[in-house]
N, CA, C and O atoms as a MOPAC input file, in Angstrom:
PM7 MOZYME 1SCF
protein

 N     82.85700 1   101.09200 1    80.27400 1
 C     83.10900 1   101.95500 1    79.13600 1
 C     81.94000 1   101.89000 1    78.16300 1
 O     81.42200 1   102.83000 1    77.56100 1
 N     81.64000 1   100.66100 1    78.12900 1
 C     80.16200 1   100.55900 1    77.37800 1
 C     79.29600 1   101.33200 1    77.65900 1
 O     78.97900 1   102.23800 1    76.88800 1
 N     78.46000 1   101.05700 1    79.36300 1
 C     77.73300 1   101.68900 1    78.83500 1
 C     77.57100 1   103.09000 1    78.68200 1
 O     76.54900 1   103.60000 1    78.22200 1
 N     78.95200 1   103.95300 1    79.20800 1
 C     79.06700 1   105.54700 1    79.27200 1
 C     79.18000 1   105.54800 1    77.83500 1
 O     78.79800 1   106.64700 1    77.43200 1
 N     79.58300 1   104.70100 1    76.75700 1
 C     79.59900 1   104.96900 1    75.42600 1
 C     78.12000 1   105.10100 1    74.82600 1
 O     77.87800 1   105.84500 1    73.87600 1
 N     77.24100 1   104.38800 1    75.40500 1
 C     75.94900 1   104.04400 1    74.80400 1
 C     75.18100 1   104.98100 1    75.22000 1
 O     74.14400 1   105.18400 1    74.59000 1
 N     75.59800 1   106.05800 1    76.77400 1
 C     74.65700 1   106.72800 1    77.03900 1
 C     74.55500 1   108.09800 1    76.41300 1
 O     73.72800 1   108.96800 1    76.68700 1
 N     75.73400 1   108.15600 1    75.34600 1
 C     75.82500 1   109.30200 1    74.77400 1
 C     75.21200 1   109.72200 1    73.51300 1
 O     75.47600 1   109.39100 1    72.35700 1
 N     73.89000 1   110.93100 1    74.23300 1
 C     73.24600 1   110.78800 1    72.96200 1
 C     73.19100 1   112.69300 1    73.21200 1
 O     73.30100 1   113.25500 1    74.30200 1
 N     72.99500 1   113.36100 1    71.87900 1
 C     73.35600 1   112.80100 1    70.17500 1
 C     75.26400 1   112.41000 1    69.92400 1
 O     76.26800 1   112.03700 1    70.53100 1
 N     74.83700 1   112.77000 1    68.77100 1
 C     76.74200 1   112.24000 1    68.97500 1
 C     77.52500 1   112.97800 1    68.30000 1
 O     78.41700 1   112.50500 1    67.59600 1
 N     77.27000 1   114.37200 1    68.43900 1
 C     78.21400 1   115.44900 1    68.59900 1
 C     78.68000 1   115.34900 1    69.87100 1
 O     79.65000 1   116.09900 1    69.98300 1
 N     78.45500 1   114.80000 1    70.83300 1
 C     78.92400 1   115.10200 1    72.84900 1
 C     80.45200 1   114.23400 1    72.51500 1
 O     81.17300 1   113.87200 1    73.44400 1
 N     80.84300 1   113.94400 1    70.89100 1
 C     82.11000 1   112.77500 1    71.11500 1
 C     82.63100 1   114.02900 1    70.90400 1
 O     83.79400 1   113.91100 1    71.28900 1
 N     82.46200 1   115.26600 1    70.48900 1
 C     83.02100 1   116.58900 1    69.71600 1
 C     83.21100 1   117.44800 1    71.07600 1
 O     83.97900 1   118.39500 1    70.90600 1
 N     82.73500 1   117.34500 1    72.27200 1
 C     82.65900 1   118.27500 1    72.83300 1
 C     84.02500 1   118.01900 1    73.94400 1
 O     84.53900 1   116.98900 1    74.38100 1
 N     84.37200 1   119.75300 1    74.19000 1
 C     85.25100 1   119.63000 1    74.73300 1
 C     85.98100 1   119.83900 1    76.21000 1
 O     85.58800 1   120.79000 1    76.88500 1
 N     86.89100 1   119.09600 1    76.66500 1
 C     87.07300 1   119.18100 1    77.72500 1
 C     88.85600 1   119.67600 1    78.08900 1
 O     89.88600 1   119.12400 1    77.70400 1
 N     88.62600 1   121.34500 1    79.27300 1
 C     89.83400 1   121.40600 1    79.61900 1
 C     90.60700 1   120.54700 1    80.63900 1
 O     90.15100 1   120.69100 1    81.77300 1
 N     91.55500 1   119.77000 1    80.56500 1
 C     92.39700 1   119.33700 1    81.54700 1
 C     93.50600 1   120.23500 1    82.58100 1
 O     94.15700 1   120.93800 1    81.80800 1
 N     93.73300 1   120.35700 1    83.28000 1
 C     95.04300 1   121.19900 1    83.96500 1
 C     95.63700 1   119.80600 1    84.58300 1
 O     95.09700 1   118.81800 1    85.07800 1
 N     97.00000 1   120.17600 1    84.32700 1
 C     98.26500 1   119.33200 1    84.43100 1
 C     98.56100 1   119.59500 1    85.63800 1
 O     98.03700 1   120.57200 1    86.17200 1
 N     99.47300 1   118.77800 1    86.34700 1
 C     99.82300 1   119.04800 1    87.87400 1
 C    101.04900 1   120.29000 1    87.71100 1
 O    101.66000 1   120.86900 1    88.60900 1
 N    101.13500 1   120.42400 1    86.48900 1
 C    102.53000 1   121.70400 1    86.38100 1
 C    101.77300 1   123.33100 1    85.98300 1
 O    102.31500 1   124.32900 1    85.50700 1
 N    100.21500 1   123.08800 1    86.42900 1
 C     99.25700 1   124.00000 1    85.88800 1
 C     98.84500 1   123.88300 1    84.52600 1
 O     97.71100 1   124.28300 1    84.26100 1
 N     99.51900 1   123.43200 1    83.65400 1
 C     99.00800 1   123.93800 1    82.59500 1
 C     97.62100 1   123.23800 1    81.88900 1
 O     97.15100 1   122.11000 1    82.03900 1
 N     97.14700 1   124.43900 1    81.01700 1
 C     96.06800 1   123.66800 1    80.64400 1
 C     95.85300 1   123.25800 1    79.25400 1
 O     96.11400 1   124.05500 1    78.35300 1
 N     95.32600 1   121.88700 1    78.95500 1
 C     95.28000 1   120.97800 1    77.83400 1
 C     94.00900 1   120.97400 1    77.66200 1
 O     93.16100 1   120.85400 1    78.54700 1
 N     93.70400 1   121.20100 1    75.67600 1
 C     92.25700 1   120.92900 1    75.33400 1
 C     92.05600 1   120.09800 1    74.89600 1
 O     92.47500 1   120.23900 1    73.74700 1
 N     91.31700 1   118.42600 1    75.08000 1
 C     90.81500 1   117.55400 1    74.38600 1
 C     89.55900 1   117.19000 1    73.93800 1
 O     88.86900 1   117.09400 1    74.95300 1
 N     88.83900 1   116.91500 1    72.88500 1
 C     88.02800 1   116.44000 1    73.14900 1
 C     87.67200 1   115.01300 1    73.08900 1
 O     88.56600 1   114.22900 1    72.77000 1
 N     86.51000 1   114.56700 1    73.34700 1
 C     85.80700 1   112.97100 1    74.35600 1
 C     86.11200 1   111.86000 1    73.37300 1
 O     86.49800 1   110.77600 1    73.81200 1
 N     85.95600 1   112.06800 1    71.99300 1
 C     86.39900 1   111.04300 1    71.99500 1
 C     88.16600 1   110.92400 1    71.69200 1
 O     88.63600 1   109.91100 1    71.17400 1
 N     89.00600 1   112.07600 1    72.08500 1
 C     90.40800 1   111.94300 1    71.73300 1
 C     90.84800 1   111.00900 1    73.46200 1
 O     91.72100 1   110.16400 1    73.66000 1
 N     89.88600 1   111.58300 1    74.39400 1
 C     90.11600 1   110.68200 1    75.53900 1
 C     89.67700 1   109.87900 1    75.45700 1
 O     90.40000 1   108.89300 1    75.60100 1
 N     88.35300 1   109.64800 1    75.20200 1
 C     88.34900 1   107.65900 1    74.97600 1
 C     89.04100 1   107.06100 1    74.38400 1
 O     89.12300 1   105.87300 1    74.69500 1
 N     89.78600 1   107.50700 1    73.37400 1
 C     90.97700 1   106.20500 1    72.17400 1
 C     92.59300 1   106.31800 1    73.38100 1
 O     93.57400 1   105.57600 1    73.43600 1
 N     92.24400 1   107.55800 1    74.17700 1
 C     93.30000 1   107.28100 1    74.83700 1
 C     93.12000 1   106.03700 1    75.77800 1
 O     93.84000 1   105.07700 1    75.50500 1
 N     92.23700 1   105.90400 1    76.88100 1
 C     91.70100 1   105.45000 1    77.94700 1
 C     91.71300 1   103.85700 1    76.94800 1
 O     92.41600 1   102.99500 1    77.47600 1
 N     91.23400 1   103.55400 1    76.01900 1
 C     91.48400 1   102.74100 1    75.12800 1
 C     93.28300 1   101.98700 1    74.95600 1
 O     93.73700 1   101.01100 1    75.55400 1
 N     93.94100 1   102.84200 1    73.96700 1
 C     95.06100 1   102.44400 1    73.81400 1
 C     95.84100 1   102.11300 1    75.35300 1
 O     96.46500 1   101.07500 1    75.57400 1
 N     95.66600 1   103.15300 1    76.27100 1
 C     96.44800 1   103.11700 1    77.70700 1
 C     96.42200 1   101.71500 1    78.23900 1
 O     97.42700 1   101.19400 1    78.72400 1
 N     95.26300 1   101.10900 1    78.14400 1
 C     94.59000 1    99.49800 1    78.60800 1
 C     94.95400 1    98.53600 1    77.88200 1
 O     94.86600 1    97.35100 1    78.20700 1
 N     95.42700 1    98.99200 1    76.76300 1
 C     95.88800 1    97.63700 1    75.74900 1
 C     97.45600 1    97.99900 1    76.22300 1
 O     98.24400 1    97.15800 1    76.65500 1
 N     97.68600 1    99.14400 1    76.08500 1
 C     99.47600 1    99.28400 1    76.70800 1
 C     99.75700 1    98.46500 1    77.95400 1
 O    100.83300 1    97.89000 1    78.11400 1
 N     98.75800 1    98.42500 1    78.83800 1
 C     99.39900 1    97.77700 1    80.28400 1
 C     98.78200 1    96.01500 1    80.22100 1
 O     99.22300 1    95.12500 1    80.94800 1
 N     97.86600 1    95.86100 1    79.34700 1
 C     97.75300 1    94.40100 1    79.28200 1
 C     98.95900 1    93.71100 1    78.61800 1
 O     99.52800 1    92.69500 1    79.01600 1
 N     99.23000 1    94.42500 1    77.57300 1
 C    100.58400 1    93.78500 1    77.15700 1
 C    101.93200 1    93.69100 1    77.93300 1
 O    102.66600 1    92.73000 1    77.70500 1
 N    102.30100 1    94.66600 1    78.86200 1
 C    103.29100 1    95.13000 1    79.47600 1
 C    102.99900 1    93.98300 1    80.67800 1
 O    104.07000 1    93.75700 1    81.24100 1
 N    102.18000 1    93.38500 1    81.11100 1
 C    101.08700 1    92.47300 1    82.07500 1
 C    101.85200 1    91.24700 1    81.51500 1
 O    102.80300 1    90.71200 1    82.08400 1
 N    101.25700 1    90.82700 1    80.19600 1
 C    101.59700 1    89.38900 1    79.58100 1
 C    103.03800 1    89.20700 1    79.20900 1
 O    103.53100 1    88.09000 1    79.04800 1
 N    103.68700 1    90.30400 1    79.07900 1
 C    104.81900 1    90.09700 1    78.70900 1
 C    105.95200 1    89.76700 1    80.14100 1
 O    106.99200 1    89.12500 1    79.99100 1
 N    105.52200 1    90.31900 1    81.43700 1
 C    106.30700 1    89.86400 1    82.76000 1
 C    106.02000 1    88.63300 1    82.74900 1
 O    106.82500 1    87.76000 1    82.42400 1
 N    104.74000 1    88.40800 1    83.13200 1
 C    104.43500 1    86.93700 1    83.00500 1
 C    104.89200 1    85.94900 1    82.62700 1
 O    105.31300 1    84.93200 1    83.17800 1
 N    104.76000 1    86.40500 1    81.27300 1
 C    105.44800 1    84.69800 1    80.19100 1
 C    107.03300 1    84.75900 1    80.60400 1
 O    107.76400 1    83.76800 1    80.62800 1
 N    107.49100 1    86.28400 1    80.97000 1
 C    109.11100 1    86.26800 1    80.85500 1
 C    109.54400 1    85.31200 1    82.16700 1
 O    110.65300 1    84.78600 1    82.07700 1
 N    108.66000 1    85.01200 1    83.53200 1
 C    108.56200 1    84.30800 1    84.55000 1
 C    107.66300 1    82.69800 1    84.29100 1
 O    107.31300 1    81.73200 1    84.96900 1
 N    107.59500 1    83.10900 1    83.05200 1
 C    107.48000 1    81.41500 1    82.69100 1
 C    105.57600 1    81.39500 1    83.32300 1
 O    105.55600 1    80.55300 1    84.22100 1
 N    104.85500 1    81.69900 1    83.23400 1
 C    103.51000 1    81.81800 1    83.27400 1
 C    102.93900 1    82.76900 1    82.09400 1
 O    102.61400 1    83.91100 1    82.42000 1
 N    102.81400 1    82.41800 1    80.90800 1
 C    102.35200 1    82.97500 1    79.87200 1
 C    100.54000 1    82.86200 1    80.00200 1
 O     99.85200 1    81.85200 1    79.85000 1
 N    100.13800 1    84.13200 1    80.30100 1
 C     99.03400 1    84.88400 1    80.35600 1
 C     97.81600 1    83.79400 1    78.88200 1
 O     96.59400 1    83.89600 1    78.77700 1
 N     98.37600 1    83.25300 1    78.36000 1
 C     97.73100 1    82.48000 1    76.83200 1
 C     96.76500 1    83.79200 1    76.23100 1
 O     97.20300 1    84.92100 1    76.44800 1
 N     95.59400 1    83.67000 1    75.55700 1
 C     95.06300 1    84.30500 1    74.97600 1
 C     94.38400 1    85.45700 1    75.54800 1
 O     93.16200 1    85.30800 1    75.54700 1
 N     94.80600 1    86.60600 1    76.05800 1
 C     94.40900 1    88.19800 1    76.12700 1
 C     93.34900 1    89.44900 1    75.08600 1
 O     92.85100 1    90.57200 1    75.16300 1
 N     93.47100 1    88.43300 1    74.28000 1
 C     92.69100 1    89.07500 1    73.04700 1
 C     90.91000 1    90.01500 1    73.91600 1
 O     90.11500 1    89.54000 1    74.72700 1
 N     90.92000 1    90.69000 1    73.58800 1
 C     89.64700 1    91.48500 1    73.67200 1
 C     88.46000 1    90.63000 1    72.83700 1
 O     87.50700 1    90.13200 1    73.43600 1
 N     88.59600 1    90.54700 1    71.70600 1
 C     87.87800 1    90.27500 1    70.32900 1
 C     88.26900 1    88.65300 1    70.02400 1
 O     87.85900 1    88.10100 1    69.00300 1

C-alpha cells in the first residue's frame, strides 16, 4: 500500500475518479482516495474480527497494533 501511495504523483490522482460495476450491474462512482480509507478500514475490520476468535479460544493474538 505504501509504495502505490508514494508512487502517486501529483496529488490530485487521490481526486480522480473511478467507475466500479457491481455484480447486480450497477454502476458506483468513487474516488482513490475514498477507496483507499476503505481498503484501510476493511483490514482493521478483519484484524479485529481475527483477534477477537482467537482470544475467545483462549489464544489471545497480544498486541495487533499497526502503530
Amino acid at each position: 500500500m505504501k509504495y502505490f501511495v508514494d508512487s502517486l504523483e501529483p496529488d490530485d490522482q487521490l481526486e480522480r475518479v473511478y467507475k466500479i460495476i457491481t455484480p447486480q450491474g450497477e454502476t458506483i462512482k468513487r474516488l482513490l482516495w475514498d477507496i483507499i480509507l476503505h481498503v484501510v478500514n476493511h483490514g482493521t475490520h478483519n484484524r479485529s474480527g481475527v483477534a477477537m476468535v482467537l482470544t475467545k479460544l483462549g489464544h489471545s493474538p497480544s498486541e495487533i497494533e499497526i502503530l
